[in-house]
C-alpha positions in Angstrom: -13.4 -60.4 -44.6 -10.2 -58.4 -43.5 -10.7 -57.3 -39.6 -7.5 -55.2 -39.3 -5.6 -53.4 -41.7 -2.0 -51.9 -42.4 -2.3 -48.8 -44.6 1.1 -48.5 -45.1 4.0 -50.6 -45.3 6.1 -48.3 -42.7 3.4 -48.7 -39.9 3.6 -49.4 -36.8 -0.2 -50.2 -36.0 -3.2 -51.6 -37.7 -6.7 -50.7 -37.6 -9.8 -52.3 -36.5 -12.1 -52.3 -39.5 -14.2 -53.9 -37.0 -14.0 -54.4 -33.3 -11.5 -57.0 -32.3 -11.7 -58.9 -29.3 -8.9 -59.4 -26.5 -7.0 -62.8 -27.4 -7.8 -62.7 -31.0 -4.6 -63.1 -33.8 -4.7 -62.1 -36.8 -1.5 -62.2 -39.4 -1.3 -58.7 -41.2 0.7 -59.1 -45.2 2.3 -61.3 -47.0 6.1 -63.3 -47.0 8.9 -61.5 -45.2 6.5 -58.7 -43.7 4.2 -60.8 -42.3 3.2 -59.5 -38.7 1.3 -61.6 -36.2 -0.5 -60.2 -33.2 -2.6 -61.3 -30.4 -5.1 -58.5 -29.5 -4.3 -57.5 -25.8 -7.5 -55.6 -24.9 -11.2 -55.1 -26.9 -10.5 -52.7 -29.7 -13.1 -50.8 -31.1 -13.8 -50.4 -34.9 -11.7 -47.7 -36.5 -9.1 -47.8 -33.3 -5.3 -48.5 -33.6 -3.1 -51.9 -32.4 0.1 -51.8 -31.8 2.0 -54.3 -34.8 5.4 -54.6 -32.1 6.7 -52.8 -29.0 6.9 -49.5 -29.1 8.4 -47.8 -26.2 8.1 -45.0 -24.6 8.7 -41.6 -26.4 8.9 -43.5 -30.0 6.7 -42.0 -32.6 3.4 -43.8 -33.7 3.5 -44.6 -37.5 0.2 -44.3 -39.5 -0.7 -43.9 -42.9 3.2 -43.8 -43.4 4.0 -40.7 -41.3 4.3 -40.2 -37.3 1.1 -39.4 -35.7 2.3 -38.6 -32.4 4.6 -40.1 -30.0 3.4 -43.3 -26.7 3.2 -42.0 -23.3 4.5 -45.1 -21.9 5.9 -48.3 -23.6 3.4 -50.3 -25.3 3.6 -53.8 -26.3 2.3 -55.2 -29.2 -1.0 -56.2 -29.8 -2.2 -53.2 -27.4 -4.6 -50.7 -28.1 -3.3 -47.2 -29.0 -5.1 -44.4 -28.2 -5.5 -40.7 -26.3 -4.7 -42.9 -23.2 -1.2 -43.4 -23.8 -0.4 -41.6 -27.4 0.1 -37.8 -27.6 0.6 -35.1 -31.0 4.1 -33.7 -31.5 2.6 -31.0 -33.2 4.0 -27.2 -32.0 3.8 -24.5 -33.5 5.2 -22.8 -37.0 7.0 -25.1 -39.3 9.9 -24.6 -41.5 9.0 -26.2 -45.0 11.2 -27.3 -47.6 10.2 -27.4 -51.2 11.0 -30.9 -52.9 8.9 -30.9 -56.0 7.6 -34.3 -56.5 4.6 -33.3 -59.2 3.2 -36.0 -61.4 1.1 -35.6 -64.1 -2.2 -37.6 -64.0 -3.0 -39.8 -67.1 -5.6 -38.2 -69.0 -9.3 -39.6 -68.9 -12.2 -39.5 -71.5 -14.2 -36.6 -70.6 -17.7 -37.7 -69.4 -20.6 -35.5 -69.8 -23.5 -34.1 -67.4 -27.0 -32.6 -68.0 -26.6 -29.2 -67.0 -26.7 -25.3 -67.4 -24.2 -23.3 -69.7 -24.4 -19.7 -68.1 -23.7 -16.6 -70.6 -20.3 -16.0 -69.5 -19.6 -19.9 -70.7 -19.5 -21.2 -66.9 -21.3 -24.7 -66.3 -24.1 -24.7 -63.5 -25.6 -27.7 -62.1 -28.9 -25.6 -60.2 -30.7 -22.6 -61.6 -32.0 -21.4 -58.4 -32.9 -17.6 -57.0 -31.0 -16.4 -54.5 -31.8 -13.9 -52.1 -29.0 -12.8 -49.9 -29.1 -10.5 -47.2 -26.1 -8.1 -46.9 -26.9 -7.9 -43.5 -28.8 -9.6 -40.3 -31.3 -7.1 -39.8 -33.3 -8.3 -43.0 -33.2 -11.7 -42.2 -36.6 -12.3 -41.6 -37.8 -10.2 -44.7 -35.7 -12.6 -46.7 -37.0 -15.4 -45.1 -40.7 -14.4 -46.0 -40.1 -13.4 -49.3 -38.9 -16.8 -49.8 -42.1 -18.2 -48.2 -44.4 -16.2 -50.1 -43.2 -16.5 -53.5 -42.8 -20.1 -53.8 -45.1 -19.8 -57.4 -42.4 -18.9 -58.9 -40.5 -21.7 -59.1 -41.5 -23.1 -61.8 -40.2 -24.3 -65.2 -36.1 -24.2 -65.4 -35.8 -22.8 -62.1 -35.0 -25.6 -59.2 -35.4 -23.4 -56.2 -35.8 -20.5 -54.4 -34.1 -20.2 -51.4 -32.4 -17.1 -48.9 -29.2 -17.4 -47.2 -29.3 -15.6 -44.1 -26.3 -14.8 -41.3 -25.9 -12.6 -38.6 -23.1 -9.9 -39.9 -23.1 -7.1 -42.4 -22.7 -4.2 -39.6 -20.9 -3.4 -36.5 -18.1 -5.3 -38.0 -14.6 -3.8 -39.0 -11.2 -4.4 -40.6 -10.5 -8.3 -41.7 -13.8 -8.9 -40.9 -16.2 -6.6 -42.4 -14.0 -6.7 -45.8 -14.4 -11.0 -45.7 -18.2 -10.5 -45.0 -18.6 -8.5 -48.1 -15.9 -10.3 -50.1 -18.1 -13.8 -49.0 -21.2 -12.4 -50.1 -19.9 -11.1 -53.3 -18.6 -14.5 -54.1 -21.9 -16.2 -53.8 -23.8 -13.5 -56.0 -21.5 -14.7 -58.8 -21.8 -18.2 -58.0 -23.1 -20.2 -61.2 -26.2 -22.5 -59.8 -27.7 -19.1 -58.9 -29.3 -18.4 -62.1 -30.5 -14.8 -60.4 -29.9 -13.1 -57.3 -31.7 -10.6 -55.1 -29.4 -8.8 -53.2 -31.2 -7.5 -49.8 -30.1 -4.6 -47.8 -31.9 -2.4 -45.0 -29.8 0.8 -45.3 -28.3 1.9 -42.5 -25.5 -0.7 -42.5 -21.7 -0.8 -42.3 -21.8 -3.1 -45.6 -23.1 -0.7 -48.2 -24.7 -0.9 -51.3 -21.5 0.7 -53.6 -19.0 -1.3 -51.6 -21.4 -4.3 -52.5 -21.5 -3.7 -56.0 -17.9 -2.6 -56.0 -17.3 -6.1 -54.6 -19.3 -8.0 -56.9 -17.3 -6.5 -60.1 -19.0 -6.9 -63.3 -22.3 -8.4 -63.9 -25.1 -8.6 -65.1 -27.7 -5.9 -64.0 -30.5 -8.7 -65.5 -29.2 -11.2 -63.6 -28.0 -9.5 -60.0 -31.4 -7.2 -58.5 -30.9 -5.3 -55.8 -33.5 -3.9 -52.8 -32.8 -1.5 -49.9 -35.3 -1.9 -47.6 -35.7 1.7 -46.1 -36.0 3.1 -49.6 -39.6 1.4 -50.4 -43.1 1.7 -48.1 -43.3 -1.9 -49.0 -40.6 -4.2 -48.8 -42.7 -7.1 -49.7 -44.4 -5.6 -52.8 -40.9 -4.3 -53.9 -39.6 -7.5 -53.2 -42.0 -9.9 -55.3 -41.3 -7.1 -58.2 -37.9 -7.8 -58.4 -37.8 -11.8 -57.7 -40.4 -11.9 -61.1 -37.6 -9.8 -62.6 -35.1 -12.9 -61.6 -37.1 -15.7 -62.1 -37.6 -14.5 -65.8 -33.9 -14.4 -66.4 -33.7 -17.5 -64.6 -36.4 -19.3 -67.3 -34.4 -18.7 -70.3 -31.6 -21.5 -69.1 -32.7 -25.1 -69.5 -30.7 -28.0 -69.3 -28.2 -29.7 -71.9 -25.3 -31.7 -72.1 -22.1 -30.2 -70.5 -18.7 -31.5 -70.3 -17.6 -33.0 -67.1 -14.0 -30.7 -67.5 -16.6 -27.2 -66.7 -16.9 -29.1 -62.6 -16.0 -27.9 -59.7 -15.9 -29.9 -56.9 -15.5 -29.2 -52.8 -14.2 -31.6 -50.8 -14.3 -32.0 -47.0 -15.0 -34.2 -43.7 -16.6 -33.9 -40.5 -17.6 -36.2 -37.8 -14.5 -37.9 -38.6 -13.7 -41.5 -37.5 -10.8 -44.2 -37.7 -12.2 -45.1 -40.9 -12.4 -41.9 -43.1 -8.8 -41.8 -43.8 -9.3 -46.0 -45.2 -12.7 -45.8 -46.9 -14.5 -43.0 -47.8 -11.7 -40.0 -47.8 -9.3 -42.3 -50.1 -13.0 -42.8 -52.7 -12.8 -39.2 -52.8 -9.1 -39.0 -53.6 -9.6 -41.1 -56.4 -12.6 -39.3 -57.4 -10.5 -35.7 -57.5 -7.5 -37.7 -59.6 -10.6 -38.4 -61.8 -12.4 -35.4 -62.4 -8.9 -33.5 -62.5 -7.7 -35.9 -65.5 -10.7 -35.1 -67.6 -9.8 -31.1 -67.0 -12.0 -30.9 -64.2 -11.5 -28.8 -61.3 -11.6 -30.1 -56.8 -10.9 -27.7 -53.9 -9.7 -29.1 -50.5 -9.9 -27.0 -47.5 -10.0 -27.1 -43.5 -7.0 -25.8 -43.7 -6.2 -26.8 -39.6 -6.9 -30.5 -40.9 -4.0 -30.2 -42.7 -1.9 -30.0 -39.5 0.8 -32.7 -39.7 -0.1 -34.0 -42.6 1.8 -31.3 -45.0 4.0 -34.1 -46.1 1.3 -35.6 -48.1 0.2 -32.4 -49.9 3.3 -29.6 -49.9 6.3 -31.1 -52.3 3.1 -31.8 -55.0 2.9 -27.8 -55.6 2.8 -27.5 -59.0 5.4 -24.9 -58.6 7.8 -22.3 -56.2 4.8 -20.2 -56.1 2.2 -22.3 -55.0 4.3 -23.7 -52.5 5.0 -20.1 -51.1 1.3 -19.3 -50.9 0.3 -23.3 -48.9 3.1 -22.2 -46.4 2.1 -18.7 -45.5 -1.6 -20.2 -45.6 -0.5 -23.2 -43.1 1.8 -20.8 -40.9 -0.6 -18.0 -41.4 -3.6 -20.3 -39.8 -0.9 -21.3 -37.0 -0.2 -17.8 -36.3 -4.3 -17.2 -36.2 -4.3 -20.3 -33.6 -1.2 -18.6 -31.6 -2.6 -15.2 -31.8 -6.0 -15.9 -29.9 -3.9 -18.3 -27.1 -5.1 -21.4 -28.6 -2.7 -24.6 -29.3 -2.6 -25.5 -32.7 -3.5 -29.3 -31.9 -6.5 -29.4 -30.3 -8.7 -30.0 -33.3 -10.0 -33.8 -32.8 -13.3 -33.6 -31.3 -15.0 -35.5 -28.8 -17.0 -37.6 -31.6 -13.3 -38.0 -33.6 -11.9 -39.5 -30.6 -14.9 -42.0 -30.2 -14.5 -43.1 -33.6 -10.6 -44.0 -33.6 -8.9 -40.7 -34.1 -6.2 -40.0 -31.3 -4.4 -36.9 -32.4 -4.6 -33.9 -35.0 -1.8 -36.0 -36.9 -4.0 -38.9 -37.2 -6.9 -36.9 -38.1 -5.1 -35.0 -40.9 -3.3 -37.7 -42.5 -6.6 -39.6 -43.1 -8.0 -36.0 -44.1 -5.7 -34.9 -46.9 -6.4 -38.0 -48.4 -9.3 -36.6 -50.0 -6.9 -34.7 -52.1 -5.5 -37.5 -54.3 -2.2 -37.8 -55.8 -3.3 -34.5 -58.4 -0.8 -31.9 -58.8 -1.9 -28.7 -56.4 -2.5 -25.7 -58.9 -3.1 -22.9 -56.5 -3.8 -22.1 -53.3 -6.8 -20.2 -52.6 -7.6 -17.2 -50.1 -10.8 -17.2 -48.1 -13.7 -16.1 -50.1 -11.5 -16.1 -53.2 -13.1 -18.0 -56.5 -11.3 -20.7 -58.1 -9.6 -19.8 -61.6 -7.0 -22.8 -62.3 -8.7 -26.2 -63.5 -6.8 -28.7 -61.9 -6.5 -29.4 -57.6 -6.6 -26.2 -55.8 -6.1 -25.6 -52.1 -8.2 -23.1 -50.0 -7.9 -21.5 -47.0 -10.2 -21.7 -44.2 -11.0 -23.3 -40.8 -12.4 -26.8 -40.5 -15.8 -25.9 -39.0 -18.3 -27.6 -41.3 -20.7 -24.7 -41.8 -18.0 -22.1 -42.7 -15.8 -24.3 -44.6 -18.3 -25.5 -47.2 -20.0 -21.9 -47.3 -16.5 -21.5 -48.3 -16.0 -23.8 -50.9 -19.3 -22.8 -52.2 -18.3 -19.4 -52.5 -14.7 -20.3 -54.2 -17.1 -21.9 -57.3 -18.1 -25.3 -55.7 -20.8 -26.7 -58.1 -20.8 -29.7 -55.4 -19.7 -30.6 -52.2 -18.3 -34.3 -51.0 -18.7 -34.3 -47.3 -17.2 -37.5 -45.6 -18.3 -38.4 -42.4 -18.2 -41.0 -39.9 -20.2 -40.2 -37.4 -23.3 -38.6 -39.5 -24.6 -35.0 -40.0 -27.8 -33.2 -41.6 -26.6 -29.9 -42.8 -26.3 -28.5 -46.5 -24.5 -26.0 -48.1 -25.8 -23.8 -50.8 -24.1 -26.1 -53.1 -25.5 -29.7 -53.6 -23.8 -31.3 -50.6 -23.0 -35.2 -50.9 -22.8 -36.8 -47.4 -20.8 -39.8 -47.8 -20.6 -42.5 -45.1 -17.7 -44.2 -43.9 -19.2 -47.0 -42.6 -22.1 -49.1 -43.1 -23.8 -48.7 -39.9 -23.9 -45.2 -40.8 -25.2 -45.1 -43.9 -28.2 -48.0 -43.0 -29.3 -45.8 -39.7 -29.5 -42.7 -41.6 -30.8 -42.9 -45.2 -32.6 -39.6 -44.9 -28.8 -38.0 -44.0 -26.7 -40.0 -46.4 -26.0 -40.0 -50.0 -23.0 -42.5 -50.5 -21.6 -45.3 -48.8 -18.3 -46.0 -48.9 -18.4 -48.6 -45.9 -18.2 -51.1 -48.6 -14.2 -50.7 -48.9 -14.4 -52.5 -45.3 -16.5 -55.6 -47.3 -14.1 -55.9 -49.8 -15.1 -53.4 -52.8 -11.7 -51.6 -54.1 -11.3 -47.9 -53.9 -11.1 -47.4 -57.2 -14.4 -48.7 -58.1 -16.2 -46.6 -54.9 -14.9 -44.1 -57.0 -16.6 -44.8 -59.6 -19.7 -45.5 -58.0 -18.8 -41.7 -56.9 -18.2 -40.1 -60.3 -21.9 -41.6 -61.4 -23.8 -40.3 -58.3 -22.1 -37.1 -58.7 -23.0 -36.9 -62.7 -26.6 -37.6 -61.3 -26.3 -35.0 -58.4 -25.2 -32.1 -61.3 -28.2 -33.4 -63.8 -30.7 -32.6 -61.7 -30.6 -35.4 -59.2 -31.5 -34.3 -55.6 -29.3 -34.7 -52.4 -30.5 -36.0 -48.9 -30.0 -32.6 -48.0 -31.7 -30.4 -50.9 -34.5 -32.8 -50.1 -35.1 -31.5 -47.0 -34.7 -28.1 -47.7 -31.6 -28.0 -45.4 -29.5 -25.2 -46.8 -27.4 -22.4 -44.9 -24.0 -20.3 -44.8 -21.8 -19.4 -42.2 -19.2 -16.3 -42.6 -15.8 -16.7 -40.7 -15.2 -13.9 -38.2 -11.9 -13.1 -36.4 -12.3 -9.9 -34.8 -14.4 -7.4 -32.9 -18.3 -6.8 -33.1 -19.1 -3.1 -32.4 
């Protein structure tokens, strides 16, 4: 079994794929670029080790780019970490555009068991969704989902609320994302109907609401103010009967695997997301996008030093204009509130092997493949080119796969080393980037992709991917829709009233 790996022939460190003890050598590739080290200190698993000297000032290499720059000089063989490495990252970047766009080969469309929706978009759920339009009714939504648990039944898979605390004393940016967010996951597909829930009184109003929304479907989309009716309750199981018979007439058939949309992010990072399980879902995207199929990569902050790996693959002039003012745009949003840019890695990231934000975003972006980027999203927007898009929004887990939920997410792909519980409205696959991971927490994880560390290729993780994901749209339930664990969270910049 490999112990310590080169990712990239311009490194200048390995990593531990598992701990490696002071005084051990190991010989990292082949003929003229053979490197052999002596381990100076215990390394943990997913930590760096220096592959030569590297003195003081001179940049880190990982993954092929600099990750920061050592403190002090380091000789081979040591261990490199937030002890004597630090980011170079600033501030605003000048970016220059140097297409380098290659087409993927095309792949025989596979095929899922899902819903066609009227307006011909695929859905892998048919659930009722009741969303409040504001905080006030969250416990009335939150009843209304307790008490009318009969009618799920048939076609429908669910019946579930997605509460939050804004809606009102919000303004600006803020009040016009709430709404935009909301109106986003009204339209979403899975939701086969939707009960909008308002009180009355509040800043997000019904018009603006509606106005939001756009066109839809009056049979599909019910609406209930609160103050309007003696009994919200009574009201309330009217209208859901009213949804839940819309919802009966879909049932499931065989869809095309080109109608996807796929989210894909990380959290709980650790030295091994950017080697095993990030890289599986890179793969996976190049997959799905070269049967026509459609992936969204976000966490836009994650993308922090890593732009090399993602920026000169904009399909074209336009889409590279719109990543930069999204990158320098996020910066500015950083800068604007007094906050560095680079201080993303958190405490858990840190324990795990990641040292700065470069480190963490080159093994992030990975999840994006080699796929052409098609667009580049704005918060809250919905995805309308097939292909790899990019969206903008913060690398909170909650708020970025709300997010990617809202853009059209049928699925998300959530890589993590260190292990979470939550879900998104959408399906949310938790993948595991270790073993140990996924063996202490079956009732968290869907996926392992430890097993690159044993030996298994990427490539065929990613195939073991694909197949869980086909299940996952068919019908098949994730760790988290088992337990019921769904939720949203809405971004929020500015002022609460």
């Amino acid at each position: 079994m490999t112990k310590v790996i080169r990712i990239n022939e311009k490194d200048n460190v390995a990593v531990a794929l598992l701990p490696a003890s002071k005084g051990e050598s190991f010989t990292i590739g082949e003929g003229g670029n053979a490197v052999t080290i002596t381990v100076a200190e215990d390394v943990p698993q997913g930590h760096k080790i220096a592959l030569c000297d590297i003195p003081e000032g001179n940049d880190v290499i990982k993954y092929g780019f600099s990750i920061g720059h050592t403190l002090s000089d380091v000789t081979a063989g040591s261990w490199l970490h937030t002890h004597n490495v630090k980011t170079n990252l600033k501030g605003e970047v000048e970016y220059t555009y140097d297409p380098c766009v290659k087409e993927l080969p095309k792949r025989e469309t596979a095929s899922f068991n899902g819903y066609i929706r009227k307006d011909g978009r695929a859905a892998v759920r048919n659930e009722i969704w009741i969303l409040p339009t504001v905080g006030c009714v969250n416990g009335i939504a939150q009843r209304l989902v307790h008490e009318n648990q009969d009618l799920v039944s048939g076609s429908i898979d669910g019946l579930y609320a997605f509460t939050h605390p804004f809606g009102c004393s919000q303004t600006g940016a803020d009040h016009a994302q709430t709404r935009k967010l909301l109106a986003a996951l009204a339209n979403h597909p899975n939701a086969g109907a939707v009960l909008v829930l308002s009180l009355g009184c509040e800043n997000l109003t019904h018009e603006q609401f509606v106005e939001a929304l756009g066109d839809y479907d009056p049979e599909r989309i019910q609406f209930l103010t609160c103050q309007d009716v003696t009994d919200e309750y009574e009201a309330g199981r009217a209208l859901l009967e009213k949804c839940a018979a819309f919802a009966q007439q879909f049932k499931r058939t065989s869809v095309p695997a080109d109608k996807l949309v796929i989210g894909m992010k990380c959290g709980g990072s650790d030295g091994l997301s950017g080697i095993t399980a990030n890289p599986t879902v890179g793969i996976f995207s190049d997959m799905l996008c070269a049967q026509g199929g459609t992936t969204i990569l976000t966490e836009v902050p994650e993308m922090f030093g890593a732009e090399g790996i993602l920026m000169n693959r904009c399909v074209n002039d336009d889409v590279f204009r719109k990543a930069v003012q999204m990158l320098n745009g996020f910066k500015q949003y950083f800068i604007r509130h007094g906050e560095v840019v680079y201080e993303n890695p958190s405490p858990g990231n840190k324990k795990g092997g990641i040292t700065t934000l470069e480190d963490k975003s080159c093994g992030c972006v990975q999840k994006g493949g080699s796929a052409p980027i098609m667009d580049v999203l704005e918060y809250a927007d919905q995805v309308k080119t097939k292909g790899l898009n990019m969206l903008t929004g913060p690398g909170n887990d909650l708020v970025s796969a709300t997010a990617l939920t809202a853009a059209g997410a049928h699925i998300i792909l959530f890589t993590t080393g260190r292990g979470t519980p939550f879900g998104a409205p959408a399906p949310t696959i938790k993948i595991a980037t270790n073993t140990a991971l996924f063996e202490k927490k079956p009732g968290w994880m869907d996926f392992n992709a430890g097993t690159v560390v044993d030996g298994e290729s990427i490539p065929d993780a990613a195939e073991r991917l694909m197949d869980l994901v086909l299940a996952v749209a068919g019908g098949k339930k994730t760790c988290s829709e088992e337990h019921g664990f769904r939720e949203i969270s809405i971004f929020k910049d500015g002022v609460v009233l």
